[in-house]
VMD Tcl script that draws the C-alpha trace (Angstrom):
set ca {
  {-54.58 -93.13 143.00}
  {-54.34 -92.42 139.60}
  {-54.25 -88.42 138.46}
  {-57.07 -88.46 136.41}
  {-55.38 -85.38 134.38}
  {-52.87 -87.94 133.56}
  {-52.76 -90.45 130.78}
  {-49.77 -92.96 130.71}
  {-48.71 -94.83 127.74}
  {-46.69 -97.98 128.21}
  {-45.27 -98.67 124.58}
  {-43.63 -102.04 123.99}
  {-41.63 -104.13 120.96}
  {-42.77 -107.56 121.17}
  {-39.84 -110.01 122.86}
  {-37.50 -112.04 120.44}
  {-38.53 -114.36 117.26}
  {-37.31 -117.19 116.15}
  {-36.92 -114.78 112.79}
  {-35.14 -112.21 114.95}
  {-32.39 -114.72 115.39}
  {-32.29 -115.58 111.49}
  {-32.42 -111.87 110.91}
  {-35.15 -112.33 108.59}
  {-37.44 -109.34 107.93}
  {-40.73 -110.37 109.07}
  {-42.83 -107.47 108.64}
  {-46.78 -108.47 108.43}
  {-45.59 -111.91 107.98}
  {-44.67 -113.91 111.87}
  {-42.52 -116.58 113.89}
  {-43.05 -117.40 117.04}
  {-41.07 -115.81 120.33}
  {-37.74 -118.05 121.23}
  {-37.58 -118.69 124.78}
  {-35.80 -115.90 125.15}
  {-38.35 -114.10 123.91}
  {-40.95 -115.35 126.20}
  {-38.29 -114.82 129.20}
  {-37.89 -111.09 127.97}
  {-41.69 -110.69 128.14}
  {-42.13 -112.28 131.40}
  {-39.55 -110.28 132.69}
  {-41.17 -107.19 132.01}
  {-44.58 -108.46 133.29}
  {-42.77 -109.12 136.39}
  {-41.66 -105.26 136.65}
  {-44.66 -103.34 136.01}
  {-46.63 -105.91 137.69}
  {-47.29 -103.35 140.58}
  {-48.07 -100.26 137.81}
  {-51.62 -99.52 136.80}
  {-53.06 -100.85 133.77}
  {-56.03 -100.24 132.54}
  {-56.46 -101.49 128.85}
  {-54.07 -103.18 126.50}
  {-53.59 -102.71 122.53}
  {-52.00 -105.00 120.39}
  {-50.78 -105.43 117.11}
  {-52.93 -107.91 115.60}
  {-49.41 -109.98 114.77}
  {-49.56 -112.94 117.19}
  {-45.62 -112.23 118.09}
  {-47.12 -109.16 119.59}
  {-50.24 -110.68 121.19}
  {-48.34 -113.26 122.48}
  {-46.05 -110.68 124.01}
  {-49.02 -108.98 125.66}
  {-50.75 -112.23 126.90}
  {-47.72 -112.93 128.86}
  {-47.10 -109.11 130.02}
  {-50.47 -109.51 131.21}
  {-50.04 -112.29 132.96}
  {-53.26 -113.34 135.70}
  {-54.55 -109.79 135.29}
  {-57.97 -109.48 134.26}
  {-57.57 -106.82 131.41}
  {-59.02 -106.84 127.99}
  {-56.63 -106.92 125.14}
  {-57.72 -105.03 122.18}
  {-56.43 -106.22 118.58}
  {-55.26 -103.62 116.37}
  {-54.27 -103.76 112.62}
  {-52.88 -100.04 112.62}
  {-50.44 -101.56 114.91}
  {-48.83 -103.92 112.65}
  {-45.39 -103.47 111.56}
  {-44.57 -102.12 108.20}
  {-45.25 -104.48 105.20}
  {-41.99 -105.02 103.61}
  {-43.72 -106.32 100.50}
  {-41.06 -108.45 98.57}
  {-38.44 -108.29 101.11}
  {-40.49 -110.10 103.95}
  {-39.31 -113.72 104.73}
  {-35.75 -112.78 103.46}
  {-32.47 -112.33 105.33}
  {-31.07 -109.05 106.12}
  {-27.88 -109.69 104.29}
  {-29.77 -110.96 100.93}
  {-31.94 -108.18 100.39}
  {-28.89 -105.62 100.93}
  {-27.37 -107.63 98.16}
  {-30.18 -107.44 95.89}
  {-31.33 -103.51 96.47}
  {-28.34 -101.57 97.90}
  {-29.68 -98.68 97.48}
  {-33.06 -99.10 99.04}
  {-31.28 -100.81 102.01}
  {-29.66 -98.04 102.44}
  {-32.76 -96.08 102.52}
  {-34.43 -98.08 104.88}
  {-31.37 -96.96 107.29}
  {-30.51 -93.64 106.16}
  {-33.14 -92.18 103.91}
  {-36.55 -93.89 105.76}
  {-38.45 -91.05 103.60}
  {-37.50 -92.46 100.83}
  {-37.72 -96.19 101.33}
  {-40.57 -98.15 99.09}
  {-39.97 -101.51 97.46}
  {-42.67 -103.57 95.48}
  {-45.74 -104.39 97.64}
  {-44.55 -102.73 100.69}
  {-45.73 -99.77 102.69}
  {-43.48 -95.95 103.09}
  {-42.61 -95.35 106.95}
  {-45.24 -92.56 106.39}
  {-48.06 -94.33 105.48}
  {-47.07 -96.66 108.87}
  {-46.79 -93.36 110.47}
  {-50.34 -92.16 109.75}
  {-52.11 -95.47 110.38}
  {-49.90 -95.74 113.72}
  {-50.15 -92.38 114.82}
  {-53.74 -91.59 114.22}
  {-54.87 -95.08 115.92}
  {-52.43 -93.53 119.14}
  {-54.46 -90.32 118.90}
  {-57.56 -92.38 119.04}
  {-56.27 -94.54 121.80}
  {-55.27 -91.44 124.26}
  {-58.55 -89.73 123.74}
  {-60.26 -92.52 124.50}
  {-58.12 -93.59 127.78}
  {-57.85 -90.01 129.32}
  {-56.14 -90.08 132.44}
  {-55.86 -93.89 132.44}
  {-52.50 -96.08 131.97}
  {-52.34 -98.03 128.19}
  {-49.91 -100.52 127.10}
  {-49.25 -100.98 123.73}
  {-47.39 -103.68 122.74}
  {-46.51 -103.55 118.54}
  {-43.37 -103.66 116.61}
  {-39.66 -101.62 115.91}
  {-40.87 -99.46 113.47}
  {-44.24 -98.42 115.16}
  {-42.24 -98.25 118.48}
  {-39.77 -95.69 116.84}
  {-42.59 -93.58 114.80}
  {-44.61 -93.59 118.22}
  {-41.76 -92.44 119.90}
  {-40.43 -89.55 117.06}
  {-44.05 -88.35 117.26}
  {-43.81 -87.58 120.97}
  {-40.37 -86.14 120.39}
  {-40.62 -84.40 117.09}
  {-38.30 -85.96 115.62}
  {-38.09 -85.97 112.23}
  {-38.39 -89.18 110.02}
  {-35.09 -89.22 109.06}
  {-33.28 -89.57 112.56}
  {-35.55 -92.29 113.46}
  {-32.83 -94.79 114.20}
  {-31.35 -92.97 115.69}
  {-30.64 -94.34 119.37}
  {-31.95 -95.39 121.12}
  {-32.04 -98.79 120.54}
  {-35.26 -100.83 120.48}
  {-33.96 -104.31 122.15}
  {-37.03 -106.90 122.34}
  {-39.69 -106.25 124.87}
  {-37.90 -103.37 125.55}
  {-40.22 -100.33 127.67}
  {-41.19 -96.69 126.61}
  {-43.24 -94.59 129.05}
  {-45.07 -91.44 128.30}
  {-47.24 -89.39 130.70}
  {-49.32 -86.87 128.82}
  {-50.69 -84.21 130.81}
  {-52.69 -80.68 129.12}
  {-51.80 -82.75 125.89}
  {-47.56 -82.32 126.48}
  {-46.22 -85.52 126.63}
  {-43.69 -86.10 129.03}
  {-40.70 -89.14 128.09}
  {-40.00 -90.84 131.00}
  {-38.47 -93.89 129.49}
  {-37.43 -94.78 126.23}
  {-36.09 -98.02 125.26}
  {-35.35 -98.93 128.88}
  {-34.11 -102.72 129.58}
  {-33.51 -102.49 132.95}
  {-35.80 -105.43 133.61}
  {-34.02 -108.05 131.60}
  {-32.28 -110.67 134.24}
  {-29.86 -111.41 131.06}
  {-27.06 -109.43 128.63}
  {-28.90 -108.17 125.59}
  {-28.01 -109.07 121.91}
  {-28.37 -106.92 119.14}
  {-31.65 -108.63 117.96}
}
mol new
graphics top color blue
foreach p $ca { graphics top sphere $p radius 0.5 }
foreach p [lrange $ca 0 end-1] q [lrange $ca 1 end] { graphics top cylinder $p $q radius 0.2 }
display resetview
């Protein structure tokens, strides 16, 4: 029986691209999920399959509907398409290879890393402005689902800005471990409004070694 004081949040990176493997920077652009990627997703289905859910939100990116669809698996709950969930636009830089666009701008690679505050190249969005549009569509969600169980399935950045909100941590120790690994799981219970980390980045469910993708 669910605590109906309780709200759970189930907050998920969508499993591996084929763009993940290039390390191209996908952004609001998409590839599909390898096999791997399905595999990663249908082993974390397979793990909460027993856990409550009672809605699902997804980025509106099919990588991350996909992901949700097969998280889902026969159960009959409504997935909810959300734009806010998107990952950061990476404006020029989306469709390119990590190791090009380091070459070209050095310095605002480095930012991306080190200095997220201060990361903005043409056409693309800050990490705040992905913070607000994430953050405020998570308020929305949780008031919405009180003391019900949410998955969100969305994207590395969102995953990390989602996750330094609960934590307050500030933007520039984002990445910061740890790691988000594909289809990797972060659960919150919030209870009198105090969240409560119970897992964060947590791959015990993969059947396979992880790569750094």
């Amino acid at each position: 029986m669910m605590d109906n004081n309780k709200t759970v949040i189930y907050l998920v990176r969508h499993g591996q691209t084929e763009w993940n493997v290039e390390h191209r920077l996908q952004g609001h652009q998409d590839s599909p999920l390898t096999e791997l990627g399905i595999k990663q997703a249908e082993w974390l289905g397979e793990s909460i399959q027993n856990e409550q859910i009672d809605m699902i939100y997804s980025s509106s990116s099919l990588r991350a509907r996909r992901t949700a669809e097969i998280i889902r698996g026969i159960r009959d709950i409504d997935i909810i398409d959300s734009h806010e969930l998107k990952e950061i636009h990476l404006g020029i830089w989306e469709g390119k290879v990590m190791a090009e666009v380091k070459e070209l701008d050095p310095e605002q690679f480095d930012r991306f890393w080190n200095d997220p505050d201060k990361f903005k190249v043409q056409g693309s969005e800050t990490f705040q402005e992905v913070s607000d549009r994430a953050i405020n569509k998570l308020r929305q969600i949780i008031s919405e689902n009180q003391g019900k169980s949410v998955l969100i399935v969305t994207h590395t950045v969102v995953v990390k800005l989602i996750m330094a909100y609960f934590e307050e941590r500030p933007m520039k120790e984002i990445w910061s471990p740890p790691y988000i690994h594909p289809a990797c799981l972060c659960k919150v219970e919030i209870e009198t409004d105090k969240p409560k980390i119970v897992l964060h980045g947590d791959i015990t469910h993969y059947k396979e070694e992880p790569d750094a993708s």
